[in-house]
Residue frames as qw, qx, qy, qz and C-alpha x, y, z in Angstrom:
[[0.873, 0.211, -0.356, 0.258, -29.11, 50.02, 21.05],
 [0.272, 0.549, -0.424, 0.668, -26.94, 52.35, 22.76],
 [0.522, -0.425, -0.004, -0.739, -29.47, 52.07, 25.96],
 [0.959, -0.091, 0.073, -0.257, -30.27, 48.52, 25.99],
 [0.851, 0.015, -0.084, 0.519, -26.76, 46.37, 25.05],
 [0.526, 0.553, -0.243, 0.599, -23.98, 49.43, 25.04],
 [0.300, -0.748, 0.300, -0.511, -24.66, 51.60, 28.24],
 [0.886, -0.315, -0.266, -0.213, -25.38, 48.12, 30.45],
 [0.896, 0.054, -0.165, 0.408, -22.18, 46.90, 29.74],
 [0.323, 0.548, -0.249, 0.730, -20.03, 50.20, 29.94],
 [0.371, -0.595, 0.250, -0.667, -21.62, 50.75, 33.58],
 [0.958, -0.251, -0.139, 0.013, -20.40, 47.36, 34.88],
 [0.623, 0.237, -0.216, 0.713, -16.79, 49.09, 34.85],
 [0.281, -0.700, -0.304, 0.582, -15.65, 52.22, 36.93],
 [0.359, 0.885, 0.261, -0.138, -16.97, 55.22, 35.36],
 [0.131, 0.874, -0.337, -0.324, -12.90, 56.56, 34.61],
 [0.362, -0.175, 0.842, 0.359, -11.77, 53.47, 33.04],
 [0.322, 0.641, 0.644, 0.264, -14.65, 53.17, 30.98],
 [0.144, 0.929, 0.090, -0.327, -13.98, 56.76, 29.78],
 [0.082, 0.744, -0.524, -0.407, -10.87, 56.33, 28.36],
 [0.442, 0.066, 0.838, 0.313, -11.81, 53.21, 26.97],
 [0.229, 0.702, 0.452, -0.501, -14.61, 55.01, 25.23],
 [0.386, 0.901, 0.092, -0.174, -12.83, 57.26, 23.61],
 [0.444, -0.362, 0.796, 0.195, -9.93, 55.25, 23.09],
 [0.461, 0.425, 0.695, -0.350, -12.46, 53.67, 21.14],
 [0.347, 0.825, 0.334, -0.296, -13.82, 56.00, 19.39],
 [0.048, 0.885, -0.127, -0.446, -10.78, 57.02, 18.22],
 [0.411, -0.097, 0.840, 0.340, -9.66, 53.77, 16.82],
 [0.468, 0.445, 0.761, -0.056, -12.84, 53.32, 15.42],
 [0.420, 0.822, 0.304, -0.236, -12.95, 56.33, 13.04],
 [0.242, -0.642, 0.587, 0.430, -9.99, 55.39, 11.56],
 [0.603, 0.217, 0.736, -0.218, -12.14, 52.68, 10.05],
 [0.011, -0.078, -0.662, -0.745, -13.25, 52.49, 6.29],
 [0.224, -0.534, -0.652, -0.489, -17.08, 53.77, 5.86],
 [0.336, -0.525, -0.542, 0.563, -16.80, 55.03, 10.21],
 [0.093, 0.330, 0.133, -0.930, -17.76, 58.82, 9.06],
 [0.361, -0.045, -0.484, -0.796, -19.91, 58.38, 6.37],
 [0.418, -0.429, -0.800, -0.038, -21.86, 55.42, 8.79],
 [0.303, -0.259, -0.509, 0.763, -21.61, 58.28, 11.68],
 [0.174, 0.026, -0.257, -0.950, -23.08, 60.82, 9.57],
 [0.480, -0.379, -0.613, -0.500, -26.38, 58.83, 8.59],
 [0.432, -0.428, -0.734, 0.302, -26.70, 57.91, 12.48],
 [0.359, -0.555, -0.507, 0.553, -26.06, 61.27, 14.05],
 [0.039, -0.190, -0.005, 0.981, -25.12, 64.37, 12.20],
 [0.300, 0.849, 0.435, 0.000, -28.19, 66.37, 10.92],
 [0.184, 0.073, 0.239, 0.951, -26.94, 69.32, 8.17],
 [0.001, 0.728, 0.659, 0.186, -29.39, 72.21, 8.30],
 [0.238, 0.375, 0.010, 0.896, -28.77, 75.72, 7.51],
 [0.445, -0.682, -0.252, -0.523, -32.13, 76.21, 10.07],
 [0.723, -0.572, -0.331, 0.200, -30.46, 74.71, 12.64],
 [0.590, 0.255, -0.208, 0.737, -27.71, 77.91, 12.81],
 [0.373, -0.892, -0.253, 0.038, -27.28, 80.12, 15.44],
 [0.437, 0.541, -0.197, 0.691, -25.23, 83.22, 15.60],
 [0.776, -0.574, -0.191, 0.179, -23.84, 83.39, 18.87],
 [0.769, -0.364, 0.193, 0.488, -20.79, 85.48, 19.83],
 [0.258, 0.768, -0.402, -0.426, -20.37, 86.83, 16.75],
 [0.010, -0.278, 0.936, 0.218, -19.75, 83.17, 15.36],
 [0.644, 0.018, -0.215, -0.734, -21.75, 81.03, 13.56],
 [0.367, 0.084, 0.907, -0.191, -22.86, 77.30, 15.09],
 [0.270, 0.014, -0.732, -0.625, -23.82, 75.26, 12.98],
 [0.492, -0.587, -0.572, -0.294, -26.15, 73.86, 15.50],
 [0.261, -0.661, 0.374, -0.596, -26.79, 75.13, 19.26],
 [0.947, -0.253, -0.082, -0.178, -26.13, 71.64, 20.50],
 [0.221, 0.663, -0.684, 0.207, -22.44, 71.57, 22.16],
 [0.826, -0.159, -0.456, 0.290, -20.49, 68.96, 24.36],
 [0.379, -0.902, 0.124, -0.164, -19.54, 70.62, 27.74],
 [0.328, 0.739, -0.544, 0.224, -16.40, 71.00, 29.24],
 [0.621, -0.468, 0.536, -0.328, -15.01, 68.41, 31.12],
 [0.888, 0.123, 0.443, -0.002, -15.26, 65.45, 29.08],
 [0.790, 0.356, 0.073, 0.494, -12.43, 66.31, 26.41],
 [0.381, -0.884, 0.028, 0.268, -10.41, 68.37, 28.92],
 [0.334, -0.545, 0.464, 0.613, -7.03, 67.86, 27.20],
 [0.446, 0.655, -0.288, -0.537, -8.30, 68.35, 23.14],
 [0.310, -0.302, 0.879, 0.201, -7.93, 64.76, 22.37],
 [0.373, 0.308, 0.853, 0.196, -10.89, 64.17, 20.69],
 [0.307, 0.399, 0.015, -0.864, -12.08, 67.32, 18.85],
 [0.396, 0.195, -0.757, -0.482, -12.29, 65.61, 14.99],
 [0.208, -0.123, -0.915, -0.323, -14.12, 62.79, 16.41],
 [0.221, 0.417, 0.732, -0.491, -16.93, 64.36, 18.69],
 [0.286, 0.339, -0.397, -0.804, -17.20, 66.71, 15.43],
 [0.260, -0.012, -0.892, -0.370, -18.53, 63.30, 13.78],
 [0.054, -0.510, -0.806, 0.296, -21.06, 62.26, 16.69],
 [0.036, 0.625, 0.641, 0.444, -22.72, 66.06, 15.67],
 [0.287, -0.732, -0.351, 0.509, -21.82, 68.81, 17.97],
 [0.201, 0.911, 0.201, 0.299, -22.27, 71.68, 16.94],
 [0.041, -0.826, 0.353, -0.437, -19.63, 73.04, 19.31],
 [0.832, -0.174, -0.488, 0.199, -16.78, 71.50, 21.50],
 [0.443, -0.849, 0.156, -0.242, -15.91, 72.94, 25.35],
 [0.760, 0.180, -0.516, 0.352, -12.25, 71.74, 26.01],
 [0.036, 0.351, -0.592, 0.725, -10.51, 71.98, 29.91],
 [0.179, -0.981, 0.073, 0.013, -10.90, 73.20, 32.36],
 [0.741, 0.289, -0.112, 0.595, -7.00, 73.74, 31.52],
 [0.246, -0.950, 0.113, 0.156, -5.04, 75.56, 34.02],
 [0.166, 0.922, -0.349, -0.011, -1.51, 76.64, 33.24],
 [0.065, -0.621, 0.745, -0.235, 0.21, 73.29, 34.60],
 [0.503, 0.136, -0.838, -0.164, 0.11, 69.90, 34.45],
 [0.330, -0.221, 0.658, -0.640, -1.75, 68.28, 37.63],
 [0.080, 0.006, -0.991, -0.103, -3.23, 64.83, 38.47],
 [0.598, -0.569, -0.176, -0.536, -6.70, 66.05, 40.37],
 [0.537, -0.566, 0.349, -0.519, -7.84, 64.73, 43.37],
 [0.111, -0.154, 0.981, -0.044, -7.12, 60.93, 44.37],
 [0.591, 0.058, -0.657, -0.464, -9.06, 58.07, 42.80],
 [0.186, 0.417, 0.719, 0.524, -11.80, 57.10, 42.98],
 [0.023, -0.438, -0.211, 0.874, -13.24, 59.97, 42.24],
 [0.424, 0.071, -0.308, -0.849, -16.28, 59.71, 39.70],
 [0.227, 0.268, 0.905, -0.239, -19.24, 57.48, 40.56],
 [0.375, -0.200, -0.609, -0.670, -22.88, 57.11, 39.05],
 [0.383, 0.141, 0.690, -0.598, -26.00, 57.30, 40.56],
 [0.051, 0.177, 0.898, 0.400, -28.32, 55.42, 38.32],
 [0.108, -0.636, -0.761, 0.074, -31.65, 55.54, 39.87],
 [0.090, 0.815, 0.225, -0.525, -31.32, 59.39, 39.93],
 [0.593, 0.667, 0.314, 0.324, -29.63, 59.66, 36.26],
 [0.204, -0.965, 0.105, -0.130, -27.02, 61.40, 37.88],
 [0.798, 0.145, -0.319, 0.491, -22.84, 61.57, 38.42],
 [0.442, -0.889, -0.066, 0.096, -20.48, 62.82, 41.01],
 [0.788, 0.189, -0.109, 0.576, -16.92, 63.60, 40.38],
 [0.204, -0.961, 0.050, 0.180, -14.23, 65.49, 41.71],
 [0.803, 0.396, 0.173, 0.409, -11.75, 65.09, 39.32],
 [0.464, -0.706, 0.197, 0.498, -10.04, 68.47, 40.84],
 [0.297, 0.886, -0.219, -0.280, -9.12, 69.79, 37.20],
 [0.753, -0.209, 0.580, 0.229, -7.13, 66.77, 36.04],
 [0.581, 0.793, 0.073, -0.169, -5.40, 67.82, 32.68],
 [0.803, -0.207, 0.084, 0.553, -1.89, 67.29, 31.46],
 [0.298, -0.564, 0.055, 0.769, -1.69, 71.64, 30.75],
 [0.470, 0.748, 0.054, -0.466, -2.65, 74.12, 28.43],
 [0.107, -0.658, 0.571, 0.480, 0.66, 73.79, 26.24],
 [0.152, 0.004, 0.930, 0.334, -0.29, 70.29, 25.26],
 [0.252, 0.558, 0.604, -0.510, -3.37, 71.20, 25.00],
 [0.170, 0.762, -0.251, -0.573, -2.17, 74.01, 22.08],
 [0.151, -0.365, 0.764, 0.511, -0.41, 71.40, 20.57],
 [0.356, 0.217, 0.908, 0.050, -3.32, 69.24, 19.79],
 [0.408, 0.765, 0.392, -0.308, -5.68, 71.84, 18.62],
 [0.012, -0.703, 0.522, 0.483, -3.10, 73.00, 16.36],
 [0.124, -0.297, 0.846, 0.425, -3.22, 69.74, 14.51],
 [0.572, 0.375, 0.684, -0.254, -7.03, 68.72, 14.45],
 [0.233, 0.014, 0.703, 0.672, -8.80, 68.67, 11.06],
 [0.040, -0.814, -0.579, 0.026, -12.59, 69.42, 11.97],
 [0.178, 0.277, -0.120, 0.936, -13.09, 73.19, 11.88],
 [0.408, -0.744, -0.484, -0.216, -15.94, 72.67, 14.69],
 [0.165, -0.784, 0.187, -0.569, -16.28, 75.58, 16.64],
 [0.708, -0.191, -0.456, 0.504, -13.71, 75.08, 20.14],
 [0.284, -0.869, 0.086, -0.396, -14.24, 76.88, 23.60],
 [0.375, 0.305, -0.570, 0.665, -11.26, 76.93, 25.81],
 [0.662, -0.671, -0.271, -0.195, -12.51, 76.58, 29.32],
 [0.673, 0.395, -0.363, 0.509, -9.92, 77.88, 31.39],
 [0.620, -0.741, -0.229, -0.120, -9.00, 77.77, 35.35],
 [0.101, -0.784, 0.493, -0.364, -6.47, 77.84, 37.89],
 [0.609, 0.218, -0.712, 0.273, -3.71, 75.35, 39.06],
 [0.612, -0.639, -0.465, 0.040, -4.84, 73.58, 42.83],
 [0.744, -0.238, -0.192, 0.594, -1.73, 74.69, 44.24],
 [0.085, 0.418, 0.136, 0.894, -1.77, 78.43, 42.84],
 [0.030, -0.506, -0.719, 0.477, -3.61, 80.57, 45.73],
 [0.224, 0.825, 0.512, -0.081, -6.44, 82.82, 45.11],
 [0.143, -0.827, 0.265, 0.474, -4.35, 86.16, 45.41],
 [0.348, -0.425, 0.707, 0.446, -2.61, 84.52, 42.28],
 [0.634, 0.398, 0.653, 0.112, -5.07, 82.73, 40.55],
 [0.346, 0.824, 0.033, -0.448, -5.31, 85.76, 38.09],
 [0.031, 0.596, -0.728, -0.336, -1.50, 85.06, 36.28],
 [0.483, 0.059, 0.873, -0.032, -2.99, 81.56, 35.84],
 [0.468, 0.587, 0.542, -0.379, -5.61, 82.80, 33.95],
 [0.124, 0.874, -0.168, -0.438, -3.97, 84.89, 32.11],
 [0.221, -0.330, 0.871, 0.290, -1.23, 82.34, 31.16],
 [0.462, 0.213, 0.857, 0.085, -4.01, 79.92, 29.72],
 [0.464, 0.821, 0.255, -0.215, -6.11, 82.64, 27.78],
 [0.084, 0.771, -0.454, -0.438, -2.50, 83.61, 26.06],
 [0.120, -0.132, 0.973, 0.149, -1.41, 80.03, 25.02],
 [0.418, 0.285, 0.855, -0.111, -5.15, 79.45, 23.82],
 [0.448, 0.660, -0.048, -0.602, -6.06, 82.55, 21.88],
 [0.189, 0.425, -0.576, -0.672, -4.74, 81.57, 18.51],
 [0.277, -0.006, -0.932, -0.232, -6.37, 77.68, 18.31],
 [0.043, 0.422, 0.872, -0.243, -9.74, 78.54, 20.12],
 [0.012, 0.669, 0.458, 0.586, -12.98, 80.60, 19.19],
 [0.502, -0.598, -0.528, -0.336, -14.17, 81.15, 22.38],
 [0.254, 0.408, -0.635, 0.604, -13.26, 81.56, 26.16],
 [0.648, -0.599, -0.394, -0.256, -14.82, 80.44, 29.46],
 [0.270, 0.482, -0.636, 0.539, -13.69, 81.38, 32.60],
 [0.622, -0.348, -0.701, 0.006, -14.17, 78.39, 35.42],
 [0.161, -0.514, 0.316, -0.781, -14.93, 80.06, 38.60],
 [0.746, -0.184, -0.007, -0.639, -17.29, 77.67, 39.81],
 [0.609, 0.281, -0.740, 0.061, -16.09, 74.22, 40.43],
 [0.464, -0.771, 0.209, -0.384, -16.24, 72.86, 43.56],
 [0.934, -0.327, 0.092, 0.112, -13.51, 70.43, 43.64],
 [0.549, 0.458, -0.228, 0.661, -10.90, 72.87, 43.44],
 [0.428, -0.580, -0.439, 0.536, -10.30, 74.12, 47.32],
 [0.211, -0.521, -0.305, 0.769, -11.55, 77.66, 47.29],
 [0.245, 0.124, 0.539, 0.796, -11.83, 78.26, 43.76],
 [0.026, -0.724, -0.607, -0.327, -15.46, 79.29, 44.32],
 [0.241, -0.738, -0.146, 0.613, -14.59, 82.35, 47.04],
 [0.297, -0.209, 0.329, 0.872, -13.59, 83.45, 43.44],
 [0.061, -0.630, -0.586, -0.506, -17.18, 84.18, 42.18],
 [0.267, -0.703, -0.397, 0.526, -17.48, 86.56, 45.30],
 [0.295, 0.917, 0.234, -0.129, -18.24, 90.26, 44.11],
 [0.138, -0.894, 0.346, 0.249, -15.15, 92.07, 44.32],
 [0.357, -0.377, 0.740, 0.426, -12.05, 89.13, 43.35],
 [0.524, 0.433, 0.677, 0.283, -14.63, 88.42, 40.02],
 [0.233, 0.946, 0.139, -0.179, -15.00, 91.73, 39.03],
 [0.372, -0.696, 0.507, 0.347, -11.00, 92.01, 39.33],
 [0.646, -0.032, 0.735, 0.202, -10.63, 88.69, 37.45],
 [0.504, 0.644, 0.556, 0.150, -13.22, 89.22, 34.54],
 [0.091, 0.967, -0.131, -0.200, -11.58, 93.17, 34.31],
 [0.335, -0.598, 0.660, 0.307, -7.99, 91.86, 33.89],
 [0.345, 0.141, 0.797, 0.475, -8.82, 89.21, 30.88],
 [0.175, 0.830, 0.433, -0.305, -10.97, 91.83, 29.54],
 [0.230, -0.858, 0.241, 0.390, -8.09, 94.02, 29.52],
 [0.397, -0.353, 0.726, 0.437, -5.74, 91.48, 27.84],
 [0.488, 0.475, 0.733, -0.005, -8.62, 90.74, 25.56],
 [0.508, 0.841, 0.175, 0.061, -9.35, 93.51, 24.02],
 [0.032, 0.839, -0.390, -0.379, -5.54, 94.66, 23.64],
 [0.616, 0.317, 0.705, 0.151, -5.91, 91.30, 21.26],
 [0.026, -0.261, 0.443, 0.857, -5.81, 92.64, 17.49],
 [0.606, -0.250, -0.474, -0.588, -9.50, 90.36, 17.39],
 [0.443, -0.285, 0.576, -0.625, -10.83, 90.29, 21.02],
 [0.307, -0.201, -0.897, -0.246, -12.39, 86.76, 21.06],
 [0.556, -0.578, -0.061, -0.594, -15.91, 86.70, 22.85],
 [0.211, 0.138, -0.788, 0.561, -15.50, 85.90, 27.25],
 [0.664, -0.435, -0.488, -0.364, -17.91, 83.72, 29.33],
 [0.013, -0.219, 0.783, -0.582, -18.12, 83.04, 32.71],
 [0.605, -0.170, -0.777, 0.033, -19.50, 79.29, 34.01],
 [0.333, -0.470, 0.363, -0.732, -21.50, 79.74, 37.21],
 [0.032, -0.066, 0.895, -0.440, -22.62, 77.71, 39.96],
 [0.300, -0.386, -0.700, -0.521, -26.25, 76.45, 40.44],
 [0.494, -0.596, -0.596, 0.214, -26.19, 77.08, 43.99],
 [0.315, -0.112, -0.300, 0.893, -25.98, 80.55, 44.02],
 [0.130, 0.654, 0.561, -0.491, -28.92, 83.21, 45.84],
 [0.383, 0.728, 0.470, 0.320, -30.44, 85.82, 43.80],
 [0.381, -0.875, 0.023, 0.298, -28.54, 88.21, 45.77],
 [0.526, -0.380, 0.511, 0.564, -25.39, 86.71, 44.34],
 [0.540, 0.375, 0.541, 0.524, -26.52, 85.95, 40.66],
 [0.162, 0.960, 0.212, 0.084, -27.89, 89.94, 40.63],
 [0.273, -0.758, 0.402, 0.435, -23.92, 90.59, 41.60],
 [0.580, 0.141, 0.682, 0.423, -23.10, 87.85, 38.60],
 [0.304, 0.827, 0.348, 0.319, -25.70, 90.48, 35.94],
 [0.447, -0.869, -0.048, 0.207, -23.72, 93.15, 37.62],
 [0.609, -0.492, 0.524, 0.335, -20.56, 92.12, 36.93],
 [0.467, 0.620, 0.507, 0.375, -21.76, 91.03, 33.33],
 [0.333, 0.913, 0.214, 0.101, -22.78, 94.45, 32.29],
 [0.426, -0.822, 0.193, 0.326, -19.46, 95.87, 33.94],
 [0.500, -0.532, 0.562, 0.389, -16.94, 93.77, 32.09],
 [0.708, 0.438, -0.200, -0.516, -19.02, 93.32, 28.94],
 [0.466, -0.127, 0.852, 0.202, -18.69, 89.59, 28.97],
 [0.453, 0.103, -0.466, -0.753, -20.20, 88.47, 25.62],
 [0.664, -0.230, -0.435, -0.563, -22.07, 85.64, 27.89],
 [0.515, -0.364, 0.581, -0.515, -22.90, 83.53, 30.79],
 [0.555, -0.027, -0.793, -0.250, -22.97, 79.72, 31.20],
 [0.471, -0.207, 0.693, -0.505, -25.36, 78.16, 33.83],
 [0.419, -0.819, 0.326, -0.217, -24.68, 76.29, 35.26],
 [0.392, 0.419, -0.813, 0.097, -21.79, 74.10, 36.14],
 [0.586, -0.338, -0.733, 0.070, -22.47, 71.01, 39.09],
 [0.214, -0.701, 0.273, -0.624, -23.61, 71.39, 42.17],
 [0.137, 0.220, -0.785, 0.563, -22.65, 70.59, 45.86],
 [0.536, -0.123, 0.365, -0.751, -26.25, 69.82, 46.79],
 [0.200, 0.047, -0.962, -0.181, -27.39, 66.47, 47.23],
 [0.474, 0.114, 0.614, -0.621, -31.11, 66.86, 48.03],
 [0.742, 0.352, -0.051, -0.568, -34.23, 64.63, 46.39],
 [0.244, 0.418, -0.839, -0.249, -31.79, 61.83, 45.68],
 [0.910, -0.011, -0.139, -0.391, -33.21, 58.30, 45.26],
 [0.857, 0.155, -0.454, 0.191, -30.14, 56.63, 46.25],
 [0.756, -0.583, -0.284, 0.085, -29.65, 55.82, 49.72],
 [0.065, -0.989, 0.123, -0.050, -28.46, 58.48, 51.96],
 [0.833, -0.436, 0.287, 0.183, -25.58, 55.99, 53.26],
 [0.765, 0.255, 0.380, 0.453, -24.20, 55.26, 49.37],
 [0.086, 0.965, 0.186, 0.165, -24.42, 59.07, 49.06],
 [0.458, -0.815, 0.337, 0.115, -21.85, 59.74, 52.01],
 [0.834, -0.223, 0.363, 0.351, -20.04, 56.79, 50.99],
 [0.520, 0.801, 0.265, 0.135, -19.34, 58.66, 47.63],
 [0.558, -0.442, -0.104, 0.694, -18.24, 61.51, 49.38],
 [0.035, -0.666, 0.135, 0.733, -17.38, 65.07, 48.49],
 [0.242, -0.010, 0.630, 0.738, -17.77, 66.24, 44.38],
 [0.420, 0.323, -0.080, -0.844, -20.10, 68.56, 42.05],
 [0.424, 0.294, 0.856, -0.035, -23.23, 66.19, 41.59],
 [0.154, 0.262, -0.404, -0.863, -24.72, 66.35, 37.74],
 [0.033, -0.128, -0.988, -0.082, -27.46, 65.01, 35.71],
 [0.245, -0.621, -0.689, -0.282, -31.44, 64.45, 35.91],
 [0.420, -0.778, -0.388, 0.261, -31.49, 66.11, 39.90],
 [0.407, -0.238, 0.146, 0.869, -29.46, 69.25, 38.52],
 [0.129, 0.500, 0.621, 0.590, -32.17, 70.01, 35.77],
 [0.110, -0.839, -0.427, -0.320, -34.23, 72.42, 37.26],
 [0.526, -0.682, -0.081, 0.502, -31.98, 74.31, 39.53],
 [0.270, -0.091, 0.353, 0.891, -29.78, 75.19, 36.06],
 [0.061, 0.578, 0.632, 0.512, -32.79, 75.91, 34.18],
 [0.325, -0.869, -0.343, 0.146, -34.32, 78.37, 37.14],
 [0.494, -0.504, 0.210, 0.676, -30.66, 79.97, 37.24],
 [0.357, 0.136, 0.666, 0.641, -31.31, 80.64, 33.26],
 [0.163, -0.704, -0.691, 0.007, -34.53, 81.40, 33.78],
 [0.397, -0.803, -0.144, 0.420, -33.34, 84.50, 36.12],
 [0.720, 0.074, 0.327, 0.608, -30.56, 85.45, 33.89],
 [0.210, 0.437, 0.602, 0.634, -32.33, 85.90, 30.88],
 [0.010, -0.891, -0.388, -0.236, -35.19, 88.28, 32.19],
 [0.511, -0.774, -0.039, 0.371, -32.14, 90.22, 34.18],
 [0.537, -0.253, 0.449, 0.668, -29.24, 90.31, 31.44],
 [0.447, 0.608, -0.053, -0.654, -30.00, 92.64, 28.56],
 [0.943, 0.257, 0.096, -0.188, -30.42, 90.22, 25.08],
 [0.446, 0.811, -0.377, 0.040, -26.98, 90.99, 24.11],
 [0.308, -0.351, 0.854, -0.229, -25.46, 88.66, 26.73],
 [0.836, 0.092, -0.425, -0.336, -26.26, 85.42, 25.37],
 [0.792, -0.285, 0.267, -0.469, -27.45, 82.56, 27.35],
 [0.596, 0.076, -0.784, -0.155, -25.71, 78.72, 27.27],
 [0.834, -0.374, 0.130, -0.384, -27.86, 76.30, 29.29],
 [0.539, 0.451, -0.690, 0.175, -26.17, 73.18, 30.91],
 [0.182, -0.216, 0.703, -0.653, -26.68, 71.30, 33.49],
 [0.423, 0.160, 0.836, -0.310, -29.31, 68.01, 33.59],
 [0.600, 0.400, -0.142, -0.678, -30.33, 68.17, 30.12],
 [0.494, -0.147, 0.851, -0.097, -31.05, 64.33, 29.97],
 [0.470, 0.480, 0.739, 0.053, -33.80, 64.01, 27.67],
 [0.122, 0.583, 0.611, 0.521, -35.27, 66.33, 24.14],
 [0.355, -0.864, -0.315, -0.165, -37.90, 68.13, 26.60],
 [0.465, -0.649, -0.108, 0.593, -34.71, 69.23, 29.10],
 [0.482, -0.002, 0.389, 0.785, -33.11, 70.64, 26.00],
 [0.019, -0.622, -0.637, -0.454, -36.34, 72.36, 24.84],
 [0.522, -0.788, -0.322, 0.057, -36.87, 73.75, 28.04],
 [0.454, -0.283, 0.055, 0.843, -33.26, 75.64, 28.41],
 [0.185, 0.227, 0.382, 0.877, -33.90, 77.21, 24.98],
 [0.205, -0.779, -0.555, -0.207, -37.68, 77.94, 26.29],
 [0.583, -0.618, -0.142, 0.507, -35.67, 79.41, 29.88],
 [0.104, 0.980, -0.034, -0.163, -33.61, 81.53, 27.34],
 [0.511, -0.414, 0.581, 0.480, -30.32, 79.76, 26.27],
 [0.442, 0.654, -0.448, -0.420, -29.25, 80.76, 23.23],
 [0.640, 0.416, -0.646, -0.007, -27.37, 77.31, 23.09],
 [0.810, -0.489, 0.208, -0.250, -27.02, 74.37, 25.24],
 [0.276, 0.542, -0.791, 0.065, -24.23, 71.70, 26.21],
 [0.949, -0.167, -0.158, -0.216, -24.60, 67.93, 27.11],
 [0.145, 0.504, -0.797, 0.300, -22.17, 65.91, 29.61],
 [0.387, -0.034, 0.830, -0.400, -24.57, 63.22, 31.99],
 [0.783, 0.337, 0.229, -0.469, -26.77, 63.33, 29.48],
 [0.302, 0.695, -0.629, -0.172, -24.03, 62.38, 26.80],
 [0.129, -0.352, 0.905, -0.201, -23.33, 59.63, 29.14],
 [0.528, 0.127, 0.709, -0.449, -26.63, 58.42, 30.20],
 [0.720, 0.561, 0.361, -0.193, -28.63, 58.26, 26.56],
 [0.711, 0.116, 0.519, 0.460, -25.47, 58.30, 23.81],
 [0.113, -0.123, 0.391, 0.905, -24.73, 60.32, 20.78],
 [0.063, 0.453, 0.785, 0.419, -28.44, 59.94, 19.76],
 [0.117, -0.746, -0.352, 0.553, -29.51, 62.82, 22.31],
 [0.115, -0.348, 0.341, 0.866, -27.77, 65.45, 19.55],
 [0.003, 0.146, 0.715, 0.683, -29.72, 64.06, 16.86],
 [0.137, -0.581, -0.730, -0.333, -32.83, 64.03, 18.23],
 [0.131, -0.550, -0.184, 0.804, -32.23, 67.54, 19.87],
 [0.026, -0.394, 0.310, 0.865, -31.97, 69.20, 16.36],
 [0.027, 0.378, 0.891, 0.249, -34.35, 66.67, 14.73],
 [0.131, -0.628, -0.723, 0.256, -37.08, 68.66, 16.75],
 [0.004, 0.714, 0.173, -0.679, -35.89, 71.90, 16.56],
 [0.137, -0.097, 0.633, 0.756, -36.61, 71.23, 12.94],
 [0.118, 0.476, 0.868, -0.074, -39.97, 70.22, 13.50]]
């Protein structure tokens, strides 16, 4: 249904109006009489087999919703219903800020694929706090957490710092965004030295925490084996408790949709179907590099079952869904976990 009459229509609109109608939506709708208990039969699966201890926390399943797509905590309680096992809020940087000028997300159909540079649009951690503070789900919530455009590199740290303080109490988790590429420079921050700094300093603050929470760090897909062996490097240094790969990349080869409509696009971190193997190879590399104790989330073009299958094959402990999310509906979750019952 969701395929054939729902998507059709929702992709006759521009892709950021028809987000916040969405979940606009969504949230009306599960105000409804019978809207969880009808949600439940559609999507959730319960199944003590499907847990994974991760982190030191327990997921109920290893099927999350990546970050980006409930950046300011507005919908925790109702993606909880649609069956994630785990929600990725932000990136949230320390200040309020609009992103980049509009328009600035686009679909590529014919490759099962989006572009956006949405430049960290969020309306700040603070409100952010407020909201998680009130949800009612107790599904597990990672804080994804970056740095204001306007803040320069030499700085970016106090940013960081500012959002991991104001998030500890009302998330599990932490991620720290390095990778983006539609924040100007933000990636010169995955470079050896200013990450090491970075990941040492919320380390620091971490463990002087009375319960250190466990700290990720989100990588690029486009980065050499030179670099990722500085990334395992860096890992073992700061004892992250894991690694996500990968966030979008900035490469637009193999596409099926004309080079012209490409350009016309313009600039942003392209996701989706033509991402799939690039994260999965990045994972792939990780895993046989990172000792087991670093634990693995996959991410990046998991479109279909098989992409999902194929992380966990690659070595992700747990995976997260955003183009796919879009492209095939809440039913991707179910029939993720369906299988790994099988």
């Amino acid at each position: 249904m969701y395929k054939n009459i729902i998507r059709p229509l929702l992709f006759q609109v521009d892709p950021e109006k028809v987000h916040h109608f969405t979940t606009s939506a969504l949230k009306t709708g599960f105000q409804l009489p019978l809207a969880k208990t009808i949600s439940q039969n559609l999507f959730q699966v319960a199944d003590p087999r499907l847990e994974r201890k991760v982190f030191g926390l327990t997921f109920p399943n290893p099927v999350g919703l990546a970050a980006g797509f409930d950046k300011d905590a507005r919908m925790i309680d109702e993606f909880a219903e649609l069956g994630f096992g785990f929600i990725e809020i932000g990136t949230l940087t320390p200040k309020p800020q609009a992103g980049n000028p509009k328009p600035r997300l686009f679909r590529l159909p014919q490759d099962g694929a989006i572009i956006n540079r949405m430049g960290f649009n969020n309306e700040g951690v603070d409100k952010a706090v407020e909201r998680l503070r009130s949800r009612k789900s107790h599904v597990i919530v990672g804080g994804n957490i970056g740095k204001n455009k306007v803040t320069p590199n030499e700085q970016a740290l106090q940013d960081y710092l500012y959002c991991f303080d104001a998030l500890y109490d009302v998330v599990d988790y932490f991620v720290v965004n390095v990778s983006s590429p539609n924040t100007p420079d933000l990636r010169a921050l995955q470079e050896k030295e200013p990450l090491r700094d970075l990941l040492s300093n919320l380390q620091d603050r971490n463990h002087g925490k009375a319960r250190p929470k466990p700290l990720l760090l989100k990588i690029a897909p486009d980065l050499n084996h030179a670099q990722l062996d500085d990334i395992v490097e860096i890992t073992a240094q700061t004892k992250l408790a894991g690694v996500i790969g990968t966030n979008t990349t900035i490469s637009r080869a193999g596409l099926r949709t004309p080079v012209k409509a490409v350009e016309e696009m313009g600039a942003g971190g392209l996701s989706g179907k033509p991402l799939t193997s690039a994260s999965t190879q990045v994972l792939r590399y990780l895993r046989q590099q990172l000792p087991q104790e670093v634990r693995l989330v996959g991410v990046g073009g998991i479109m279909t079952l098989e992409d999902a299958l194929e992380k966990l094959a690659a070595g992700a402990d747990l995976v997260q869904l955003y183009t796919g999310f879009i492209y095939e509906g809440p039913g991707l979750i179910k029939r993720i976990n369906e299988r790994l019952l099988s």
